[in-house]
Structures are given as C-alpha cells and as structure tokens.
C-alpha positions in Angstrom: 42.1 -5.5 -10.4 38.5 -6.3 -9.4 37.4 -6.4 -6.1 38.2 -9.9 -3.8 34.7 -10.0 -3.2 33.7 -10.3 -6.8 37.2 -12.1 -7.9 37.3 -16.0 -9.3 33.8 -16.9 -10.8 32.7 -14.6 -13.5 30.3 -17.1 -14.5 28.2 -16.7 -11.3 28.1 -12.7 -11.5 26.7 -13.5 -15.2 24.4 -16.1 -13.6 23.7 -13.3 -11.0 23.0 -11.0 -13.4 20.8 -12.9 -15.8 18.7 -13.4 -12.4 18.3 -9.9 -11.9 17.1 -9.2 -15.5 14.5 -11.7 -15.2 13.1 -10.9 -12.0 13.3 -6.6 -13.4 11.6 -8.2 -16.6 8.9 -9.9 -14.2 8.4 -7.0 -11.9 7.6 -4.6 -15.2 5.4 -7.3 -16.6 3.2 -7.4 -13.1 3.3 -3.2 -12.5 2.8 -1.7 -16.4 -0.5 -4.1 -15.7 -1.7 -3.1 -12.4 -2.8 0.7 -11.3 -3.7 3.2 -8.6 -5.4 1.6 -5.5 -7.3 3.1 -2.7 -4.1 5.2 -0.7 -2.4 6.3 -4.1 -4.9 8.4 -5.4 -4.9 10.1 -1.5 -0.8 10.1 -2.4 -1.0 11.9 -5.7 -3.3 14.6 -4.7 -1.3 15.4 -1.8 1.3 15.5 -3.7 -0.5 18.2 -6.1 -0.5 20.4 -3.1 2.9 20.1 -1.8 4.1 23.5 -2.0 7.4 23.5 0.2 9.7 20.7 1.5 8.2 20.9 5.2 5.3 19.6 3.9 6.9 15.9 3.1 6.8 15.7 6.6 3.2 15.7 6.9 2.0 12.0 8.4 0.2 10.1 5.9 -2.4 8.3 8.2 0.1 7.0 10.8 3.3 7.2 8.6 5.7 9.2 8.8 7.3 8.9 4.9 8.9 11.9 3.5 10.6 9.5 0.5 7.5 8.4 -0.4 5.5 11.9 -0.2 8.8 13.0 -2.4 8.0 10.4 -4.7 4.1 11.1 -4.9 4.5 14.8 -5.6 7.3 13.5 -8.8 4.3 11.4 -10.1 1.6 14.6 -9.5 3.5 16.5 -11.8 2.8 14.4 -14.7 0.4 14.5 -16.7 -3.5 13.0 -15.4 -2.1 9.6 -17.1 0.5 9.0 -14.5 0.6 5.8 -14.1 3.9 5.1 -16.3 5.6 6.9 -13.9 4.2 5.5 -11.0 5.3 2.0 -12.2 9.0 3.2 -12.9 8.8 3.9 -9.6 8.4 0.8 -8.2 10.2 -0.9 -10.8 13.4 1.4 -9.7 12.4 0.1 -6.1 12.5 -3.2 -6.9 15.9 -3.1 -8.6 17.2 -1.3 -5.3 15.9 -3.8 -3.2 17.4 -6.5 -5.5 20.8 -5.0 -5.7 20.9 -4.9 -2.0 20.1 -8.4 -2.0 22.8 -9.5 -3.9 25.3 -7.3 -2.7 24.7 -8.9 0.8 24.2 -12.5 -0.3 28.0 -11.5 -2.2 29.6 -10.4 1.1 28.3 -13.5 3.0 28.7 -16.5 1.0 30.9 -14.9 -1.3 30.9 -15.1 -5.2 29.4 -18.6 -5.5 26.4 -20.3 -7.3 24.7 -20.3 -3.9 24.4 -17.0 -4.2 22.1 -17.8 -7.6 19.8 -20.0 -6.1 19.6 -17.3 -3.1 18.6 -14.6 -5.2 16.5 -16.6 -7.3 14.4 -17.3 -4.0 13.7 -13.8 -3.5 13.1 -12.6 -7.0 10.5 -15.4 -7.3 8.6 -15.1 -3.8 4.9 -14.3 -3.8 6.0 -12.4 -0.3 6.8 -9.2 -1.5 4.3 -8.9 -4.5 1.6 -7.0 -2.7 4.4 -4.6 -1.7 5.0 -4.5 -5.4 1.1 -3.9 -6.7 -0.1 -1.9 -4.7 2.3 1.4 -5.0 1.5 3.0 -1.5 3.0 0.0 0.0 5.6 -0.3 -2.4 7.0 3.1 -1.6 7.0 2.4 2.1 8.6 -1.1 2.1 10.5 -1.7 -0.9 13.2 0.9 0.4 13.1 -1.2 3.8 14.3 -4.5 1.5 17.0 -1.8 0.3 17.8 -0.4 3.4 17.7 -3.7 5.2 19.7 -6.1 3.4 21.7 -3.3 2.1 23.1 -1.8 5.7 23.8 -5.8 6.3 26.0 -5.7 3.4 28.0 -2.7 4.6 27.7 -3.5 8.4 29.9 -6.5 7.7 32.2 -5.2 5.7 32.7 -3.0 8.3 33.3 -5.7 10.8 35.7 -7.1 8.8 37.6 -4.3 8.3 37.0 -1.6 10.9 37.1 1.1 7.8 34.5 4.2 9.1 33.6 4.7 5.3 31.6 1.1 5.7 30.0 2.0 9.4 28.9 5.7 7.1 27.3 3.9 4.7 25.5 1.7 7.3 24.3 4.9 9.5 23.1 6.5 5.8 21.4 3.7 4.6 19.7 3.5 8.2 18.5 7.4 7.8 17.5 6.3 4.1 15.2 3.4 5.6 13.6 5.8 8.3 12.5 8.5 6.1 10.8 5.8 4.2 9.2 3.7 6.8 8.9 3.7 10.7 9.7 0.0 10.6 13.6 0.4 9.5 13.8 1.1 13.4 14.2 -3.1 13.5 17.4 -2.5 10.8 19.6 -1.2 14.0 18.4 -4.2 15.9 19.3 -6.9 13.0 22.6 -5.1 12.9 23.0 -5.7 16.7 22.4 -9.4 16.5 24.9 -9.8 14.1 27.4 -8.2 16.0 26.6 -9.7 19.5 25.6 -13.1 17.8 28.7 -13.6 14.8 31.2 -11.7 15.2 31.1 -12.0 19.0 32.2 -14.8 21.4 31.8 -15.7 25.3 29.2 -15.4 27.7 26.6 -13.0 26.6 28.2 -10.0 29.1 31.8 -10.6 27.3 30.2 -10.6 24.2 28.2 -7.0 25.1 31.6 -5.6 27.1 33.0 -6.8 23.8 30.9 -5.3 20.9 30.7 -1.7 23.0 34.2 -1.8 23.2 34.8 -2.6 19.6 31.9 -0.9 18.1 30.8 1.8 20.6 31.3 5.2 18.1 29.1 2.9 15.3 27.0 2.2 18.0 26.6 5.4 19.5 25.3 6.9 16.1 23.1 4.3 15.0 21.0 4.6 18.6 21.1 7.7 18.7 19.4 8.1 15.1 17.4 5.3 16.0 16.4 7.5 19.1 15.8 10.9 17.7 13.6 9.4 15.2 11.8 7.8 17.8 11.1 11.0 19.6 9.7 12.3 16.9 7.6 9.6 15.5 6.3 9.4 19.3 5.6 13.1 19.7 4.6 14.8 15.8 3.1 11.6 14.2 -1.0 11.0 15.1 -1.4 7.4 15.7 -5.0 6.6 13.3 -6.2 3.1 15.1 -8.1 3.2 18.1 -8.7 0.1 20.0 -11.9 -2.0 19.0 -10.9 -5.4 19.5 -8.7 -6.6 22.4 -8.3 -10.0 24.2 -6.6 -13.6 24.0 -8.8 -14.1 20.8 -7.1 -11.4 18.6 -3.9 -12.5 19.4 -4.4 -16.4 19.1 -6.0 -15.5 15.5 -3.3 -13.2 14.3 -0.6 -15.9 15.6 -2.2 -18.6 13.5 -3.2 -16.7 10.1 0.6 -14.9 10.3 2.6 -17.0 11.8 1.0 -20.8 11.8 -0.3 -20.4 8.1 1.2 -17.1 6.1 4.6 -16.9 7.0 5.7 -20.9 7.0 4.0 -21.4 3.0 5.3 -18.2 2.4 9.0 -19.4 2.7 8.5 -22.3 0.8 7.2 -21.0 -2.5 3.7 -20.2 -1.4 0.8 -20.2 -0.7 -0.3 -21.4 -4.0 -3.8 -20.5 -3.3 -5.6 -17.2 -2.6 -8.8 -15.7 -1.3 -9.6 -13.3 -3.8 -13.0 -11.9 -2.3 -12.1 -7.9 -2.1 -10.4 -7.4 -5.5 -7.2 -6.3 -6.5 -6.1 -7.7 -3.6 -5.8 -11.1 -2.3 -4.9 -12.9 0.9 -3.3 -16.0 1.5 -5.3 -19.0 1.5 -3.4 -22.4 1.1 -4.7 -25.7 1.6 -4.7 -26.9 5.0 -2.1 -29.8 3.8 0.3 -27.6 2.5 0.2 -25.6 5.6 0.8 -28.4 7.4 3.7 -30.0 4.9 5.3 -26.2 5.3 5.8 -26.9 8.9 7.4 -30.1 8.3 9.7 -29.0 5.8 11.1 -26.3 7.7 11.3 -28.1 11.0 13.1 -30.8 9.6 15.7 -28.7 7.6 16.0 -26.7 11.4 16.9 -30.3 12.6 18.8 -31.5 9.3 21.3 -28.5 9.7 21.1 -28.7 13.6 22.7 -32.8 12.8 25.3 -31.3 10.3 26.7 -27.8 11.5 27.4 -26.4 14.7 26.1 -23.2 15.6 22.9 -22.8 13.5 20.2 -21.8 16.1 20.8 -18.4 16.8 20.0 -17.6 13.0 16.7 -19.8 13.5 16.5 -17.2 16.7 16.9 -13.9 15.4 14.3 -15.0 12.1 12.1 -16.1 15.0 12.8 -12.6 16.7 12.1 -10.7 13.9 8.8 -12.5 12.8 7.7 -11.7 16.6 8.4 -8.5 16.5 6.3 -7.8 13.0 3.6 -10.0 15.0 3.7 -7.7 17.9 3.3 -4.5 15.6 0.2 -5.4 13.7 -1.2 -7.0 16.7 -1.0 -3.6 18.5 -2.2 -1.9 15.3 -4.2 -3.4 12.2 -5.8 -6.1 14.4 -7.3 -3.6 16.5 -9.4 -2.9 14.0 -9.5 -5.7 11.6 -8.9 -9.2 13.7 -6.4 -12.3 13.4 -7.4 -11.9 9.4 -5.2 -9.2 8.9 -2.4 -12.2 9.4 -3.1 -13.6 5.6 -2.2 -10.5 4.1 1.7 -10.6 2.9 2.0 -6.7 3.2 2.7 -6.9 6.7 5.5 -9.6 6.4 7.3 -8.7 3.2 10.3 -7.5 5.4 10.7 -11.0 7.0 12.0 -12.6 3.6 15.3 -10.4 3.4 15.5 -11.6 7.3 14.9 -15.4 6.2 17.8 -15.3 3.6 20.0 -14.2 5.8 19.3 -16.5 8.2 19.5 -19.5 5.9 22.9 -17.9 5.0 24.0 -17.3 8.7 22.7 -21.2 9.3 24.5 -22.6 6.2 27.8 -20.4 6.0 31.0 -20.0 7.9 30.9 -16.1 7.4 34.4 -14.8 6.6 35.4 -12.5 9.4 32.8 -14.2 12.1 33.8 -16.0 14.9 30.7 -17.4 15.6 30.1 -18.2 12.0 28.1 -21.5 12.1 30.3 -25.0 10.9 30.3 -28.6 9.8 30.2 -30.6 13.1 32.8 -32.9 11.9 35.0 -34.6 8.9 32.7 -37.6 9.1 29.3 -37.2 10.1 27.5 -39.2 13.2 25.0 -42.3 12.7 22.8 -39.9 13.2 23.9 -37.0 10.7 25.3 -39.4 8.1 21.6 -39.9 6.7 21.0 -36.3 6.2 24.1 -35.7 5.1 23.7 -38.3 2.1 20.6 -37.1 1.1 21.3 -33.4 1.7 22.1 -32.6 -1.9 19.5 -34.6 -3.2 17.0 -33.0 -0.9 18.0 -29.6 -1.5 18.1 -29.5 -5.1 14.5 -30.9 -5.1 13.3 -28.5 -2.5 15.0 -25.4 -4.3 13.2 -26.2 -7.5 9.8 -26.8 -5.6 10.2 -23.6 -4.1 11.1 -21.6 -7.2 7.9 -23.4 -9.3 5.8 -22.8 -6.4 7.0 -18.8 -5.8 6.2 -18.3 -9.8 3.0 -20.1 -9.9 1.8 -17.8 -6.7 3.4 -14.8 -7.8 1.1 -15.3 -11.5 -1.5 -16.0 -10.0 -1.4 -12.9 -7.3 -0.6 -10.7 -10.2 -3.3 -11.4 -12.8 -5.6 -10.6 -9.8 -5.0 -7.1 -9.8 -4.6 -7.3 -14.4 -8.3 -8.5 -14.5 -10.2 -7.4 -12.1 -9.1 -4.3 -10.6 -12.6 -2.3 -9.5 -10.9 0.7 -8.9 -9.3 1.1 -12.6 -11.8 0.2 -14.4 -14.6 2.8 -13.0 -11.9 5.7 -12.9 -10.8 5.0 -16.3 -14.3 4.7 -17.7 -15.2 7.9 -16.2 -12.0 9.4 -17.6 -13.1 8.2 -21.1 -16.9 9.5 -21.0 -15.9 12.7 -19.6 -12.6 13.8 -21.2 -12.8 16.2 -24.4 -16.5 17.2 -23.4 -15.5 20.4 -22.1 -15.9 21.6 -18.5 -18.6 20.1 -17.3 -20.9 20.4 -13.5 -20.5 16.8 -11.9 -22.3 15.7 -8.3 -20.0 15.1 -5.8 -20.8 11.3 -4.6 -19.4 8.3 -3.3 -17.7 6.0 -5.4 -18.7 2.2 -5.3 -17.0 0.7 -2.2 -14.8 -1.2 -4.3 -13.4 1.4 -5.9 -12.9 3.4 -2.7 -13.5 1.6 0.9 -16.2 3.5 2.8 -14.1 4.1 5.9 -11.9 6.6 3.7 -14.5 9.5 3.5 -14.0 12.0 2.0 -10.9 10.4 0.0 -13.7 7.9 -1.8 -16.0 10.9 -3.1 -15.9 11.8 -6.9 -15.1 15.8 -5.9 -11.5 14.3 -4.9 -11.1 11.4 -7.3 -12.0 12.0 -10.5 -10.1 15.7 -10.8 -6.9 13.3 -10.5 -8.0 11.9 -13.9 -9.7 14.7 -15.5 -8.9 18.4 -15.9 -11.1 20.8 -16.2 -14.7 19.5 -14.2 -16.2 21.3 -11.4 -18.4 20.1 -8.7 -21.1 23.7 -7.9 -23.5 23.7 -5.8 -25.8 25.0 -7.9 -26.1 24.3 -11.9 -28.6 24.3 -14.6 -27.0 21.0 -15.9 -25.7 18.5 -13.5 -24.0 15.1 -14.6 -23.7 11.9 -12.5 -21.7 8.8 -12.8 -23.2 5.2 -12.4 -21.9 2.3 -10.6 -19.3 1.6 -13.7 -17.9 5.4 -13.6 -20.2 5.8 -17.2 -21.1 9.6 -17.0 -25.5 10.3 -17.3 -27.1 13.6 -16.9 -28.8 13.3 -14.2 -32.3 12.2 -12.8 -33.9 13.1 -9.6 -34.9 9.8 -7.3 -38.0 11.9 -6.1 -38.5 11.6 -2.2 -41.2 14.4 -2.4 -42.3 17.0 -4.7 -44.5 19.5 -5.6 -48.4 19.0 -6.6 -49.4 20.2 -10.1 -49.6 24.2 -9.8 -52.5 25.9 -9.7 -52.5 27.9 -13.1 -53.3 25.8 -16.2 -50.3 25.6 -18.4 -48.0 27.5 -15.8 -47.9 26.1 -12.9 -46.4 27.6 -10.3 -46.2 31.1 -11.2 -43.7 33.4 -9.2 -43.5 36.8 -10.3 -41.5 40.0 -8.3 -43.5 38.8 -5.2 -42.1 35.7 -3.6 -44.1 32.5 -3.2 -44.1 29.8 -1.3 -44.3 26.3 -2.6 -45.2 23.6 -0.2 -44.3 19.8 -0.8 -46.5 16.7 -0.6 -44.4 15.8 2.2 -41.0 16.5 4.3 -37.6 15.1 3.4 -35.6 14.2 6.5 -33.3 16.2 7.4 -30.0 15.1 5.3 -28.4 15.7 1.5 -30.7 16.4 -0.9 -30.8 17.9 -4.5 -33.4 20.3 -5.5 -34.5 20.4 -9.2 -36.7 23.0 -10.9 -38.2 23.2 -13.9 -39.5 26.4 -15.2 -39.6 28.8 -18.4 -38.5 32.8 -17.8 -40.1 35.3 -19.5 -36.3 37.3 -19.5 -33.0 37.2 -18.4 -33.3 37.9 -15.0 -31.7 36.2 -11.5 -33.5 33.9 -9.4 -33.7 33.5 -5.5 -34.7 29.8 -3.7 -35.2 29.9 0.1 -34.5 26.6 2.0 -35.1 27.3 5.9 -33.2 29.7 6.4 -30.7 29.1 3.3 -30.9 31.3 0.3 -29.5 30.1 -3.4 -28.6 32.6 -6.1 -29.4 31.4 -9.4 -29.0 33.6 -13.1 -31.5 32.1 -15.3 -32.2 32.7 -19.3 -34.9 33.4 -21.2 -36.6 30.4 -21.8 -36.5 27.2 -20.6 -34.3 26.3 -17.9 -33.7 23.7 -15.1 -32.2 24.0 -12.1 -30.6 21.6 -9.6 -28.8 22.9 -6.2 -27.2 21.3 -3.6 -29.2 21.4 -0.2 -28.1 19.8 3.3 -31.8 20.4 5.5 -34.8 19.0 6.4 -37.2 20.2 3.5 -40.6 20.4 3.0 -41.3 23.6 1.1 -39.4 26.3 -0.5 -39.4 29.8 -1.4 -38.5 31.7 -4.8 -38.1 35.0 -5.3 -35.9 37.8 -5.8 -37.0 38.9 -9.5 -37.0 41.8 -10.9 -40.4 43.7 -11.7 -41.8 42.7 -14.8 -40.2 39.0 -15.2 -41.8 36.3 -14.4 -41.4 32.1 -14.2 -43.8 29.4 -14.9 -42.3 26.5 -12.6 -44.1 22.9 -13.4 -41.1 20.8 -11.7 -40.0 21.1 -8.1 -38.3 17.5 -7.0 -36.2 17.1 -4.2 -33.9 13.6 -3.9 -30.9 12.1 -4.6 -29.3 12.9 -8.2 -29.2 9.5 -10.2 -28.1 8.5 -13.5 -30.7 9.1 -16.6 -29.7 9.4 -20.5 -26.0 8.4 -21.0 -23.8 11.7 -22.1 
C-alpha cells in the first residue's frame, strides 16, 4: 500500500520526478564547469592537515562548520585534480536540498500538480546559484535548504499525528543544520511560527498556553539544542569583522540593495541582469523598471489573495520576519566592512527562497491538520474579489511561466560567468601545466594577482600555500641557486632580478669581486629600504667549497660547485652592503653580479 501522502496521482510524482532530473542535470552542467574560489583552496588545505576529529571543530573565519570541514578533508584526499569530487559534492547537496523541497511541498499541498510548478520555482531560481558555484558557500548553505525545508516536512507530520519518531527526525535534522551553518538557528524559529501561527487558534496567550501544552517535550529539545549551540558559538567561535562602517547610511543602503532591489526580482525570476565587475562572481543588477514592476507584482498578488482567501497575512509575516532577520545578520556583520553593496549579492539570501515557498503554500493552501490553515472567503466571491478571481488562473499561469523563463535566463547567464572567465582557474591551472612533470623545482613565494586571491586573505593568496594544492613536489627555500617565478597568468619563468641597487663593477679585471678565505665586504651603490628583498650573486668557484653571505646581522649558508654558479636568497632587511666569507683556505670566488630586488619573471621554463 503506498503511503496517503503519495497515494492517487502517479502522474504528478512522475512529473515531480522528471523536475528533479532536470534541475540535477542543470546543477552538473553549471558545477563540472566552474572551480575552486578564493575560501576553497583555504578549505582543502585545511583539510590536508586534519589529523583527528577535534579538529572539524576548528572555526573557519567566523564559522563554525564541522560538515563542511568533514567534507573538505574527503576532497584533500584526492588526488591534486580534485575538483570532480568537489562538484559531486555539491551536486549531492543540491539533490538533498531538493528532496527536502519536495518532500515538504508533498506534505503541505499534497500530491498535486501544484506541487510541480512549486518545485519548478526553486529548481529554476537564480537565488541559490551562488550558493551552488562557489563550493564554500555551497557546503554551508545548501544543507540549510535541506535542513530547513526538510525539518518543515517532518515538523508537520508530527503535528498531525503526535508520533515522537516525526518530532526525532525534526530535532536531528535541526543538529544536521547546525553543524553545517550557524544560521539553522532561525529553523527552530520557522518551526515555532508554524506551530503558534497554523496549527494554533485564539488570542496569541491561548495559542502559547496552547502550543507548550501540546508541544512542550518537542519544544524543550529543540531550545535547548538551539541553546547549547548558542553557548558555544558565543564562547569558542572568534567573531572575524570588526566595525568600520556604522550609521543610518549602512543600514538604509543594505535595506534597499537587499530588500528593495535583490530579494523582490529575486522571487520573480530574477534579476535578469548582473554586474559582473569582480569575476566569477556577480551581483544583482536589474533594471530599475523591473525592480520596480517586482514590487507591483508581489504587492498585488499579497492583495489578490488577501480579496480571495481568509487568513493569508501571517505567511506574508513570517517571509517578512525571516527576510528581517537575514537583513539584521549581514547588517551587523558583512556591511561593517563592505556597505549596503553587500545587499546584491544572493549568498546572503539563498535561505529566504525555501521560506518564500512555504509561504506561498501557507497563503494558498488549507494545510491538512491546521486550524489556522488559510481559506476561500466564500462560495461566491465579492464585487470586489470576483475580478481577481476571474482572472486568477489566467494571471497565474502567465506569471508562473514568466517566472520560470526569467529564473533560467538568470541562472545561464550567472553560470557562464564563472565557465568563462574565472581568474582564479585559469592562473592556478596554467601554473599547474608549466610546472607539473618538471621535477622538484625552487619557486618564490609571492602574491598571486588579486583576482585570483583577494589581498585581504594574506597569507591564504601567496603561491607557498596555493600552488602546493595543485602541484606535488615544489619547494619554496630561502636560499637556491635556481629560483623560478610565476607571471601574472600563473606561466612559470626563471627568474630576473628588478634591480633596486647593486654592486659597481669589481675591482680586478676579469674577476671582479674576489673573495678568498678572508671575508670581504661589498658595498652597494645605494641602500634598499628596509623590506623583502632577493639577493642574487653571480660568481665562478675555483672548487667545491661552502659559501657564507652576511646581511646585518643575518648569516646565509650556501654549498656552491665548481664553476659557475648563481645564487638567489631570501632577505627581509634594510640593505646596503654585504659580506661573504666562510671559505675554506685555498678556494676562491670571482663574483661579477650582486643585485638586490624583487624576483620577476625572465625566459619562460
């Protein structure tokens, strides 16, 4: 016998079904094409040195994400191609998050072709791609889609029944959603409104005597996990953004960009347009029309279903509620440091969708089981109803299909972003193909482009931590007779000194400088400030010896061979001469190079 909820329309569970293939077949299509970005290399190479289970509690930045750390370290044990598994990863995710969507649009509406065109909406939304492309978000908030829309699937079965097994499930997915992401907090909450809001009725005390009466041991463990994680967020986790912008401004430019302009073209299909300035990602950026045309849309299906159906604000209120709350957190976070930009960016409102649906549903659906379920107002709708109600079909089917054609077109267009031109991949993978097979090989340690790596992420956007994700077997010395660099498009080139001083032309004709078991000084024709600088000599050894260079009061070690040689060490001083010694009696150097700079790229390797 199947299950009531999934009895009498197997044509819609196909129909379900076929919607979930497509949108699986969509998400592989966008991740095998994107690749690591910025936090995910920082993610993998953490995960290289987890070593025991404690450390998955580490806080990455100001998260607190032992899923996703456990995740990382899986994908650090491939091989330095890892980005097959990396995708699975969030394809799995995505599949999760899906399944939980259907699974509660199932238990509210029931097993009907609304809960298609429901699905459809989410699958297609350009809300949740950069969750989706950018894998350290994905990790963090594709689990809350799960958790979310998952706990309200078993929350109300629970209602409806009063069977523990169903409050269990809730409390687990709950725990699931915290040690992914700090925000599942809000899950508990969303549970709470449902309870106080649908399946609830009287005054709002009767309704609270009534839901801790009812509901007080399900309660009881879903604050107090709520709680303890709280604690411990509070107390172990280091909160990373320190207060740089404050004031009426910050706010009133988050509110518009997040909730004026993102949010409202978001939910329709949107935004059809986006700033694409700091590739792979983009930010939202529709026309000021469409914005506008957004807010008349939804305010006049909030009045449409306010004519028709009794009972439809409070899911209007707890979307509102929610939206306000994920306002309030990046207000008192990212826009410290950022501004009211940070409000086009979808990352911080991909959670809102799930809580959108189900308020359409709430708004739309006499929820089997609720009491406070909303309903038609009457048999035969008012003078003033009767027009929306006439063209409400109409309407809705050409509003659906906008929404679905729109949500494609943005999600495309978002995702070929990050397939074309992706900085980040295409320096690390050039410098994977120049330097893999050569052997090991002595690199500089510098600073990748800022494209690649943002600045602000020192030391994470230095070659030293990068580029050993990617390639085995390359070391960064401070000292080395032959020293490769990258350029700006990760190509590998021995290296060349940018000379800020050097040394004048020694005095012995076809020597130089010549430094024998007696050292000797060396001055420059001037003084490099005090900073990072890379010393090169050039100099032929009459034997096998080993070679001491004195910089202030820091010695280098050097073995040199018979022959020509160079030389290029690693300094941090203030330098305007140098000393070498340290050679055995009867060997001797002729030294015709001494350049001090910044290593640069010369001939290609």
């Amino acid at each position: 016998m199947p299950h009531p909820l999934l009895a009498g329309r197997p044509a819609v569970l196909v129909a379900s079904a076929a919607v979930l293939v497509g949108g699986l077949l969509g998400r592989i299509w966008a991740v095998q094409g994107s690749w690591f970005y910025t936090d995910d290399h920082r993610l993998v190479r953490d995960g290289l040195t987890t070593d025991s289970p404690a450390r998955l509690l580490d806080p990455f930045d100001s998260q607190l994400m032992p899923l996703g750390r456990a995740l990382a370290w899986l994908v650090s044990t491939t091989s330095p191609d890892r980005w097959v598994l990396t995708a699975t990863t969030t394809v799995v995710l995505h599949l999760l998050a899906s399944l939980a969507c259907l699974a509660m649009l199932v238990v509210l509406v029931g097993v009907r072709w609304r809960v298609v065109v429901l699905l459809a909406l989410y699958q297609t939304s350009a809300v949740v791609l950069p969750a989706t492309m950018w894998w350290a978000a994905a990790l963090n908030q594709l689990p809350l889609q799960a958790v979310l829309m998952g706990s309200v699937a078993t929350w109300v079965l629970h209602l409806r029944s009063g069977r523990r097994r169903w409050a269990a499930a809730t409390a687990v997915l709950v725990a699931v959603g915290l040690l992914a992401y700090v925000k599942a907090v809000l899950v508990p909450l969303v549970l709470a409104a449902l309870l106080l809001g649908w399946f609830t009725d009287g005054g709002p005390w009767q309704r609270v005597r009534a839901a801790v009466r009812g509901q007080w041991q399900a309660a009881l463990a879903l604050g107090t996990l709520g709680a303890v994680f709280s604690v411990y967020y509070l107390t172990q986790v280091p909160q990373v953004f320190v207060e740089s912008q404050t004031g009426e401004q910050v706010a009133d430019d988050l509110a518009g960009s997040m909730l004026g302009s993102t949010l409202p073209v978001g939910l329709l299909g949107g935004p059809w347009r986006w700033d694409t300035s700091n590739p792979p990602t983009s930010y939202a950026d529709p026309p000021g029309w469409a914005v506008a045309l957004s807010w008349v849309v939804l305010l006049s299906l909030v009045a449409g279903l306010a004519l028709l159906r009794r009972r439809t604000g409070r899911a209007w209120l707890l979307l509102g509620g929610y939206a306000a709350v994920a306002f309030v957190l990046v207000l008192t976070s990212r826009a410290q440091v950022v501004g009211g930009v940070v409000g086009l960016e979808y990352r911080y409102l991909t959670d809102v969708l799930p809580v959108a649906l189900l308020a359409l549903v709430l708004a739309t659906t006499r929820v089997e089981g609720a009491v406070g379920s909303s309903e038609p107002r009457a048999a035969r709708p008012t003078r003033y109803a009767a027009p929306y109600a006439k063209l409400a079909l109409p309407v809705t089917a050409l509003l659906v299909a906008a929404v679905l054609v729109g949500g494609v077109l943005s999600s495309v267009t978002y995702v070929r972003t990050w397939h074309q031109d992706n900085p980040g991949e295409a320096y690390l993978v050039t410098a994977r193909e120049t330097l893999t097979g050569r052997g090991s090989l002595d690199l500089a340690d510098q600073v990748v482009p800022p494209d690649v790596v943002p600045g602000y992420q020192f030391p994470a956007n230095t070659t030293k931590l990068l580029l050993p994700l990617q390639v085995p077997g390359l070391r960064f010395p401070e000292v080395t007779d032959d020293l490769v660099v990258l350029d700006d498009t990760g190509r590998a080139h021995r290296a060349e000194i940018d000379v800020a001083v050097d040394a004048p032309p020694g005095p012995e004709e076809g020597c130089g400088w010549r430094i024998g078991s007696a050292p000797v000084t060396i001055d420059l024709d001037g003084t490099a400030f005090d900073s990072t600088w890379w010393v090169h000599l050039g100099f032929a050894a009459s034997t096998d010896d080993t070679v001491e260079v004195t910089v202030q009061d820091t010695t280098t070690r050097a073995a040199v061979r018979q022959g020509p040689n160079s030389l290029y060490w690693r300094v941090e001083a203030e330098i305007g001469s140098l000393t070498i010694g340290g050679l055995r009696s009867g060997t001797s150097l002729c030294v015709d190079v001494v350049e001090v700079g910044d290593a640069v790229p010369g001939a290609p390797l």
